[in-house]
C-alpha positions, 0 to 999 in steps of 0.5 A: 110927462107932468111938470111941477113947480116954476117952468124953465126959465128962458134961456138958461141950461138945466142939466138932467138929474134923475132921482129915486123917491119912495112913498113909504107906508107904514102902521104909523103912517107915511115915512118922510125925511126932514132935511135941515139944509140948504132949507128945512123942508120935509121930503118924500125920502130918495135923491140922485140916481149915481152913476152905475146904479139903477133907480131902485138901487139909489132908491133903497140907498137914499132911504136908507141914508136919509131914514135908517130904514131899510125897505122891501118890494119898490113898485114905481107908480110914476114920474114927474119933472121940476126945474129948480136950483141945487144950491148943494151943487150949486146946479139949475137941474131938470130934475126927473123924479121917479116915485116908488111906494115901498114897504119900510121893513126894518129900522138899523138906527138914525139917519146917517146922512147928516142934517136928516131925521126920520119922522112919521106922519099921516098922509094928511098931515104929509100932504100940507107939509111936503116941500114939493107939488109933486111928491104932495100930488102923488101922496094924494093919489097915493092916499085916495087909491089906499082909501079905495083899496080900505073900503073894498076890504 
């Protein structure tokens, strides 16, 4: 599996997390999340798979608490792996991010996760905003293989 990011650092314990992430097509472009903390960063919408649910469960449980949207038809496109420090849990994780690309379908209001905001943008404008290599890689193959399907239609 793909790694993005820092490798792991030698000696260290990194504790497995799985998380859910959509690629989030839309008439206005691509749905992301702006988290303010621990830094403002602009993210691919998901997180944490808890325990007792299924990654598509978290996936449409996340995007709906980071977005207010709710979202239809998840069809993962891949995985990849970063190591990082969660500050949030005060956590080094081996995170496995699993990416979806689904359909946002409806908006029931803001975010209602707190420090969250729902925005729009182009897949190019996503592409130098995203925080991480690895959701910026899959936007790009997800947008060359959208350009592709365009071209045949």
């Amino acid at each position: 599996m793909r790694r993005f990011g820092e490798p792991p650092e030698s000696g260290r314990s990194y504790r497995l997390r799985t998380g859910a992430y959509a690629i989030l097509p839309g008439a206005s472009g691509l749905l992301l999340t702006h988290q303010d903390a621990p830094e403002p960063e602009i993210q691919l919408p998901g997180g944490g798979v808890d325990p007792g649910e299924s990654p598509v469960q978290a996936l449409i449980r996340e995007v709906y608490e980071e977005t207010g949207w709710r979202i239809a038809r998840p069809m993962r496109l891949g995985a990849y792996r970063r190591f990082t420090y969660m500050p949030e849990y005060d956590l080094w994780a081996e995170k496995m991010c699993l990416i979806y690309m689904a359909l946002p379908v409806r908006c029931y209001g803001p975010p209602l996760e707190p420090g969250h905001t729902a925005l729009w943008m182009s897949a190019e404008e996503a592409l130098s905003h995203l925080a991480n290599s690895g959701d910026r890689d899959f936007v790009d193959r997800f947008s060359s293989y959208a350009t592709i399907f365009q071209k045949r239609r």
